[in-house]
KOLSE-963630 format. One record per residue (C-alpha): residue in one letter; x, y, z. Coordinates in steps of 0.5 Angstrom, whole numbers, padded with zeros to 4 digits, always signed. Each point is the difference from the previous one (the first is absolute). Example, Ala and Ser with C-alpha at 12.3 -4.5 7.8 and 13.67 -1.06 7.14 Angstrom:
2
A+0025-0009+0016/S+0002+0007-0002/
END
This chain:
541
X-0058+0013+0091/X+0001+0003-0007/X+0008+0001-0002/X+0001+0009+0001/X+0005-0001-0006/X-0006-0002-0005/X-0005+0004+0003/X-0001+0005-0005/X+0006-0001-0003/X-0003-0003-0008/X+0003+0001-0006/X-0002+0006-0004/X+0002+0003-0007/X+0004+0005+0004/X+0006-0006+0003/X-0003-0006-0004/X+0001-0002-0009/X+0001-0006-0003/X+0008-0002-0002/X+0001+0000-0007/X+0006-0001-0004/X-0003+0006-0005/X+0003+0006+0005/X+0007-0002-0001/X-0001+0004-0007/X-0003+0006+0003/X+0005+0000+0006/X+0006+0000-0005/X-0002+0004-0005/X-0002+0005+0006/X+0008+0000+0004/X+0004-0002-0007/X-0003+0003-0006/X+0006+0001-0004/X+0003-0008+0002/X+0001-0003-0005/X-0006-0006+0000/X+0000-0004-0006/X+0006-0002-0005/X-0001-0004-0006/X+0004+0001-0006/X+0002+0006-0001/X-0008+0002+0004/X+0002+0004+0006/X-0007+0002+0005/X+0000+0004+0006/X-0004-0001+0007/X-0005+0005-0003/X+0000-0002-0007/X-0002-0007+0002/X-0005+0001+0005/X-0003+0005-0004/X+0000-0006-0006/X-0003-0005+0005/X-0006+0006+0001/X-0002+0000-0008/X+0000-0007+0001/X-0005-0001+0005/X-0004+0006-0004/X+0000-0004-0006/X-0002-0007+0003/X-0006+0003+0003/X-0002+0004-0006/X+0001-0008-0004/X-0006-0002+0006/X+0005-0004+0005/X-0002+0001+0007/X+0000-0003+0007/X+0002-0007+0000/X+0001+0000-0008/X+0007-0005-0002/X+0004+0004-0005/X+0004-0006-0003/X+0008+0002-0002/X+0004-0005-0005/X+0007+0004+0000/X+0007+0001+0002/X+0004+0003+0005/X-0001+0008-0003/X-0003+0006+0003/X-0007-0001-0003/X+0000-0006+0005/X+0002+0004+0006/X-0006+0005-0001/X-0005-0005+0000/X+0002-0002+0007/X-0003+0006+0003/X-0004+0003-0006/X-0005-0007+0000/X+0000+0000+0008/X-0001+0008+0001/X-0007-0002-0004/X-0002-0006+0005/X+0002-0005-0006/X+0004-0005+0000/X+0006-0002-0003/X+0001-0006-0004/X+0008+0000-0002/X-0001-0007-0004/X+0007-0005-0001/X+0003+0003-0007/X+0003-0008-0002/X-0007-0003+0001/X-0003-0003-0006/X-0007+0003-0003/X-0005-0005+0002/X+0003+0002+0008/X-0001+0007-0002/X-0007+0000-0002/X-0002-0005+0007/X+0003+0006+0003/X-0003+0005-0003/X-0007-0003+0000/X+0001-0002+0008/X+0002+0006+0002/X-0005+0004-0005/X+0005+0005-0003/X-0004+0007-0001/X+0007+0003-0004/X+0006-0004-0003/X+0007+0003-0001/X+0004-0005-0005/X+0008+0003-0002/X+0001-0002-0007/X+0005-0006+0001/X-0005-0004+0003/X-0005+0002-0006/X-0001-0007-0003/X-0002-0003+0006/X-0005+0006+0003/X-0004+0000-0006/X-0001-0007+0000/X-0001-0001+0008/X-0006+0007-0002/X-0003-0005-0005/X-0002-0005+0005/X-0003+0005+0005/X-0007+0000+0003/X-0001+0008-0001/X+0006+0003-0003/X+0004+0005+0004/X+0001+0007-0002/X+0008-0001-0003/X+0006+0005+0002/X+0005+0000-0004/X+0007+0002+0002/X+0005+0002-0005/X+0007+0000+0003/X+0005+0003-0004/X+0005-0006+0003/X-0003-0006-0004/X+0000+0000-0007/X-0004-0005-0004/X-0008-0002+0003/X-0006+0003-0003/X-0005+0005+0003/X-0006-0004+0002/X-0005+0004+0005/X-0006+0006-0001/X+0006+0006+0002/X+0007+0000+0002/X+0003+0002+0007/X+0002+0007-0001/X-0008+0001-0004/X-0003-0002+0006/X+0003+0004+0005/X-0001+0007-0003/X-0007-0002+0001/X+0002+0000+0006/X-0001+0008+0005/X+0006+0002+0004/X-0004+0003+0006/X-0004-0007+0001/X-0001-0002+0007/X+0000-0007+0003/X-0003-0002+0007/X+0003-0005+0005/X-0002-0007+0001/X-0007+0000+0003/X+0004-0005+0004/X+0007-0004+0000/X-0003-0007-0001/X-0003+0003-0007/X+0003-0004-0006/X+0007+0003-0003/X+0003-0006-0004/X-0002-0006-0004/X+0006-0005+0000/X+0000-0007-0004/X+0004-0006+0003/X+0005-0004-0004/X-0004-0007+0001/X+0003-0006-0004/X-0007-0004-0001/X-0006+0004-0001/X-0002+0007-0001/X+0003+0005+0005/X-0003+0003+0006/X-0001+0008+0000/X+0003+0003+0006/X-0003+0006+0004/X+0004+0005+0003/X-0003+0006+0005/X+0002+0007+0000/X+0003-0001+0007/X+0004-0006-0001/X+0003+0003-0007/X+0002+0007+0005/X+0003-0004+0005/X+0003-0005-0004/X+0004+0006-0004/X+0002+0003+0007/X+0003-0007+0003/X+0003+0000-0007/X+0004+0007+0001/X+0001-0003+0007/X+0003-0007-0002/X+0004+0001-0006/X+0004+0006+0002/X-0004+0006-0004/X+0003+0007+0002/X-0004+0006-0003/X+0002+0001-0007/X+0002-0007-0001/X+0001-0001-0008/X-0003-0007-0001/X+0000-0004-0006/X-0006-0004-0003/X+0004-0008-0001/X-0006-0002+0004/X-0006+0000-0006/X-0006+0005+0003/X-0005-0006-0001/X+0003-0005+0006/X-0005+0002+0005/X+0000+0007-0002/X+0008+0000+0000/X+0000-0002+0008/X-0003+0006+0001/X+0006+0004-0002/X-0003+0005-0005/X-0004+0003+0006/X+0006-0001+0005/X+0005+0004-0005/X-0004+0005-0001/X-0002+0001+0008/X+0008+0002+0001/X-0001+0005-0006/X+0005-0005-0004/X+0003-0002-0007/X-0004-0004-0004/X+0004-0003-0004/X-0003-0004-0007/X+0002-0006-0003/X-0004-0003-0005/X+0005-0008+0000/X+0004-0001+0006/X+0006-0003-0005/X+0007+0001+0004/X+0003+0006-0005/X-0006+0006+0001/X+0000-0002+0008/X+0008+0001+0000/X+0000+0006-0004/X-0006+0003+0005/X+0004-0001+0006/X+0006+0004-0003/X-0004+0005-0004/X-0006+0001+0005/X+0003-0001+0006/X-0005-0005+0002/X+0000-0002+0008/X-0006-0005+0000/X-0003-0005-0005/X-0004-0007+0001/X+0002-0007-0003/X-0002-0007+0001/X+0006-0004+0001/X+0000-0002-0008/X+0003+0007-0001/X+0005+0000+0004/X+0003-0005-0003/X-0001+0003-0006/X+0005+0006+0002/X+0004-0004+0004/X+0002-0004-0006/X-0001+0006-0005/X+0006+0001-0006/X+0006+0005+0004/X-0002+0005-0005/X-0007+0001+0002/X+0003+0001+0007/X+0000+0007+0001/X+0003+0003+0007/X-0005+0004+0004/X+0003+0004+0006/X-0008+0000+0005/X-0002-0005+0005/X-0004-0004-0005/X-0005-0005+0005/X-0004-0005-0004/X-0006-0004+0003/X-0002-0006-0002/X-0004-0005+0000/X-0006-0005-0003/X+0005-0006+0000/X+0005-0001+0006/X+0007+0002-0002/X+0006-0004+0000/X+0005+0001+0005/X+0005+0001-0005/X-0004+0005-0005/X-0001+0004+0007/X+0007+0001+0002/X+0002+0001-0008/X-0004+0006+0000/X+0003+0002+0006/X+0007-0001-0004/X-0003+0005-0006/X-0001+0006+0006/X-0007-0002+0000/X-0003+0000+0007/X-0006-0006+0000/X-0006+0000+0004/X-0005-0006+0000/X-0007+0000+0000/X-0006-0004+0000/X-0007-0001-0002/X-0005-0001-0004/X-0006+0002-0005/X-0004+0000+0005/X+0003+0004+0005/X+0003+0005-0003/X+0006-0002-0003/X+0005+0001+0006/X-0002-0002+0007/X+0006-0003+0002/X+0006+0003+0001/X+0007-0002+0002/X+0002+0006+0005/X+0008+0000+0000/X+0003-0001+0007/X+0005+0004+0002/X+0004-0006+0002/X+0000-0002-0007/X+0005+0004-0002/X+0005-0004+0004/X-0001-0007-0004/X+0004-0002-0006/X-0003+0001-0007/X-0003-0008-0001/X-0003+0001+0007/X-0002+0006+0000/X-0004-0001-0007/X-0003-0006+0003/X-0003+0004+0005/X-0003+0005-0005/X-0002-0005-0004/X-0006-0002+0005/X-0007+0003-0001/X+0000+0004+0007/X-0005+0003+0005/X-0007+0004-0002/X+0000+0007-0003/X-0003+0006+0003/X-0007-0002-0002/X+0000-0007+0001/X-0002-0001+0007/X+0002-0007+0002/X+0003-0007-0004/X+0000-0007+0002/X+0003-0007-0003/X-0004-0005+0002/X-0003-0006-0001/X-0006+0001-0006/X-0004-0004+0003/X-0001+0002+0006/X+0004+0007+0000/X+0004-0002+0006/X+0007+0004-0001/X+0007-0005-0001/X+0005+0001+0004/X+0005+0006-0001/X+0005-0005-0001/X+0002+0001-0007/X-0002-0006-0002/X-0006-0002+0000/X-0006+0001-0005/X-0006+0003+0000/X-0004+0005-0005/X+0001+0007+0001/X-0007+0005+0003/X+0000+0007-0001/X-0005+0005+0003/X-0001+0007+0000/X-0001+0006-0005/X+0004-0002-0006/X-0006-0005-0001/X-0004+0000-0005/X-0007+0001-0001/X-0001-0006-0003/X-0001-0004-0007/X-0005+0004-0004/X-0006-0004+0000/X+0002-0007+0003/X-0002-0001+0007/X+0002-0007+0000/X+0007+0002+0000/X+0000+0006+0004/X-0003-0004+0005/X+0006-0005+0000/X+0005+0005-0001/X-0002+0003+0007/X-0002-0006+0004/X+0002+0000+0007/X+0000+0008-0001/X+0008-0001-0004/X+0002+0001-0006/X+0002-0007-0002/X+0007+0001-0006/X+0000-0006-0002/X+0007+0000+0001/X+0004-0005+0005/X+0006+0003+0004/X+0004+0001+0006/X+0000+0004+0007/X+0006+0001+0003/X+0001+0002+0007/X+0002+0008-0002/X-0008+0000-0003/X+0003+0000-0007/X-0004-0005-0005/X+0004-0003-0006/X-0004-0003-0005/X+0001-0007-0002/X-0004+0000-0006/X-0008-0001-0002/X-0004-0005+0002/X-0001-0003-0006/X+0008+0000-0002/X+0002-0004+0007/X+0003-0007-0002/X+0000-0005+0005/X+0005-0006-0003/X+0000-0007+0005/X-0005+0005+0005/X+0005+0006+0000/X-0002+0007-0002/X+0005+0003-0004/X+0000+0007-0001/X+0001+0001-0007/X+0003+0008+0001/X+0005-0003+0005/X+0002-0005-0005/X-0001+0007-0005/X+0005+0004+0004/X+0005-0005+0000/X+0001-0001-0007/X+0000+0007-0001/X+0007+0000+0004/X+0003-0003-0006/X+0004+0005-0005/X-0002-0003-0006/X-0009+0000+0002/X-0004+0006-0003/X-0006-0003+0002/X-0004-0006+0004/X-0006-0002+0001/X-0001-0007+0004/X-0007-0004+0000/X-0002-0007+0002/X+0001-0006-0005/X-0005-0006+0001/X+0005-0006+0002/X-0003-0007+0001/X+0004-0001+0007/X+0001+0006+0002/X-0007+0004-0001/X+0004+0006-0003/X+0006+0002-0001/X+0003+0008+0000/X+0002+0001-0008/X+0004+0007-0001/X-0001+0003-0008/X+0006+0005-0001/X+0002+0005-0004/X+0007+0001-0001/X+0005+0007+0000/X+0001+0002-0007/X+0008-0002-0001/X+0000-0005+0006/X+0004-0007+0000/X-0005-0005-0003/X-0004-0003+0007/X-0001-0008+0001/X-0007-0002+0004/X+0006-0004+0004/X+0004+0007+0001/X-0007+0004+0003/X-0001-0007+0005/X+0006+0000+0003/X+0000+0008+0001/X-0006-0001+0003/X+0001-0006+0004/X+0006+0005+0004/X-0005+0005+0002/X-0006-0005+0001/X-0004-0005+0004/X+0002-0006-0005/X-0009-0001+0000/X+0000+0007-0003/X+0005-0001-0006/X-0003+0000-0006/X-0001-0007-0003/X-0001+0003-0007/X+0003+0006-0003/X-0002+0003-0007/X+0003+0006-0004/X-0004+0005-0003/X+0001+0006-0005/X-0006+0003+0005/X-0004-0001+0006/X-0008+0002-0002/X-0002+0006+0004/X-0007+0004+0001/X+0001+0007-0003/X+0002+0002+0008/X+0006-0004+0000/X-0004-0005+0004/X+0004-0008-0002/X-0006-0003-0003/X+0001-0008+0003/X-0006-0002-0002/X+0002-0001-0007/X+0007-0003+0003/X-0004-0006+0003/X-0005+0000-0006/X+0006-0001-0004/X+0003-0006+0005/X-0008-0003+0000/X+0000+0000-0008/
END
């Protein structure tokens, strides 16, 4: 018998639309008109003045021949012109292509050819390498050039400026919803080490869903003032330029996230959100008193993209900064994890309390179910804290797929899991903690060390900027955990004997580090990632 509650009962125009990301705009030009949208520099824009911008900007994409699953490609920094795109493109059914501003030429050309961009938006700090990254393109875009007041220095290399495109654009244009929310939305490019990056495809609904679990998860109440640390570029800014927008909030812009201009928006925009990996928090906590300027809001502070230190998390706590940890990928949306605060925390001492909110946590809103299991045959580990496996993840804040590579999309999703490729833990209250990547485990004498919890103990030391741990071939051992270390400006000189024997009273002595080089600075990838390849390349060579 046919079940009565589907007879009849099918969707229809009048109960059914696409979820999409680009209402958020709408909605908030509508309830807050005169809300103050956008901050960048002495620019100040209401909801309505920006939603009527997005508007021209759509009517001049069109007008320039981009349509339905074209790829607008954008080389810029965290300014309003970026937060535009983000509803502008997709209200045409394009797709955004935010592109890494650090990359080099040769990359940036792979990702315009791979993507096929239609339309170009370059910013003149990054002139010299856009115009060579245009010389190598199959079929040269359309370039856009933004002309931000806020940077001096660069040229102007495009067919027109920002500002001479947009007044092409009509004020009374009219967008249409996706035809469905599968539709493309956003074409991110993962930061591989070897080889040319992935393009990862993301859908109207996970971008809708994954902004709302975002509000949810990070705490953002209704006129949230958020300020852009995080660049727009790294998955799309976690989804954070929709999310903020979906509150009718602040969007805060800043250029460079340096220490000194990120104090002096606390203090002087009343900034109540931003986003950071763990590097920039250590940048703060480390600041010059001077720049420290006092703020009196509750500041919240997501981070994520590396696991952060303990000790980096209770510090931030000490500068009135509550810290919300959060965990995911290029490929699921930014966030997908989070670490939900128990009430019972609240009770614990700082050290401990840390080390709760240190872990990676339990799925988002959007994300349907989680796993630590073995890779191979994807049965789960035992929720006991202590034994590894890979992190699965399934649920709306997937990923579509890469863009023109079966091959590894159906690896991605083997088993009907998203596999991470990153190894951790499962605790007995549903919490996950990564222990590391796949590829960065070290197994010295046949025992896995986890090069974070090695990490985590070398940061517990007052005189330790930075760490990073990577495994040293050894003829006996196999391998053995090498610590690179940055020390604090003005700190006592350190010995590699110093840093062994604090290490030995926090640590398995299997796990102590067998070598120890200091460093002036750690590589990094643009988005604040330790770049460990280039540690062990220089421990090979």
């Amino acid at each position: 018998m046919e079940n009565m509650f589907e007879l009849d009962l099918d969707p229809v125009e009048a109960n059914f639309s696409a979820l999409t990301p680009t209402t958020f705009v709408k909605r908030a030009a509508l309830a807050h008109p005169n809300r103050t949208a956008v901050i960048h520099g002495d620019i100040k824009r209401t909801w309505q003045e920006t939603y009527q911008r997005c508007l021209k900007l759509a009517s001049a994409l069109r007008k320039l021949g981009v349509k339905k699953g074209d790829t607008v490609a954008a080389l810029l920094p965290n300014i309003p012109e970026m937060l535009e795109l983000h509803f502008a493109v997709p209200m045409l059914g394009a797709v955004l292509n935010a592109q890494n501003t650090r990359l080099d030429a040769k990359t940036m050309t792979y990702m315009l050819n791979h993507g096929k961009a239609k339309v170009f938006f370059t910013d003149r700090e990054y002139s010299d390498r856009a115009r060579e990254a245009l010389a190598g393109c199959d079929a040269k875009p359309k370039v856009i050039d933004v002309d931000d007041p806020l940077f001096d220095g660069g040229e102007l290399i495009g067919d027109m400026t920002f500002d001479t495109l947009l007044a092409t654009g009509d004020d009374d244009f009219e967008w249409e919803l996706p035809g469905e929310e599968w539709q493309s939305i956003a074409l991110n490019y993962t930061s591989g080490t070897t080889g040319n990056p992935k393009g990862v495809v993301y859908h109207h609904r996970g971008a809708f869903l994954s902004a709302l679990s975002n509000v949810v998860g990070f705490g953002l109440p209704d006129g949230a003032v958020y300020l852009w640390t995080l660049p727009m570029f790294h998955c799309n800014g976690w989804c954070y330029p929709w999310a903020v927008t979906a509150v009718a909030g602040t969007h805060v812009c800043l250029r460079q996230p340096h220490p000194k201009p990120i104090f002096e928006a606390l203090a002087r925009h009343g900034v109540t959100h931003f986003c950071a990996a763990p590097i920039v928090l250590n940048m703060l906590i480390n600041a010059p008193e001077e720049q420290k300027l006092p703020f009196e809001q509750q500041v919240t502070a997501a981070t994520g993209g590396a696991a952060p230190p303990a000790a980096t998390i209770e510090a931030m706590e000490e500068m009135g900064i509550k810290v919300v940890h959060l965990y995911g990928l290029t490929e699921t949306y930014g966030p997908s994890v989070v670490c939900d605060f128990q009430d019972e925390w609240h009770q614990l001492n700082p050290k401990e309390k840390a080390r709760k909110m240190s872990r990676q946590g339990i799925p988002s809103l959007t994300m349907s179910d989680m796993m630590v299991a073995d890779p191979s045959t994807l049965e789960p580990v035992r929720q006991d804290g202590m034994a590894i496996g890979e992190v699965f993840l399934r649920g709306n804040s997937v990923m579509k797929g890469y863009l023109n590579n079966p091959d590894e999309t159906r690896k991605a999703f083997s088993g009907g899991w998203f596999h991470t490729g990153d190894l951790g833990v499962w605790h007995a209250d549903g919490y996950i903690e990564i222990k590391d990547r796949s590829k960065d485990i070290i197994i010295s004498g046949g025992e896995n060390i986890s090069t974070l919890e090695v990490e985590s103990a070398l940061y517990n030391h007052p005189s330790v900027l930075e760490a990073a741990v990577v495994a040293a071939p050894d003829e006996h051992w196999g391998e053995i955990p090498c610590a690179f270390i940055t020390l604090k400006q003005g700190t006592d000189e350190l010995s590699e004997d110093d840093v062994i024997t604090h290490c030995r009273e926090h640590l398995a002595g299997f796990k102590v580090p067998k070598k120890v080089i200091f460093t002036p600075a750690l590589p990094k990838t643009s988005t604040g990632k330790l770049q460990k390849h280039v540690l062990r390349m220089q421990l090979a060579g």
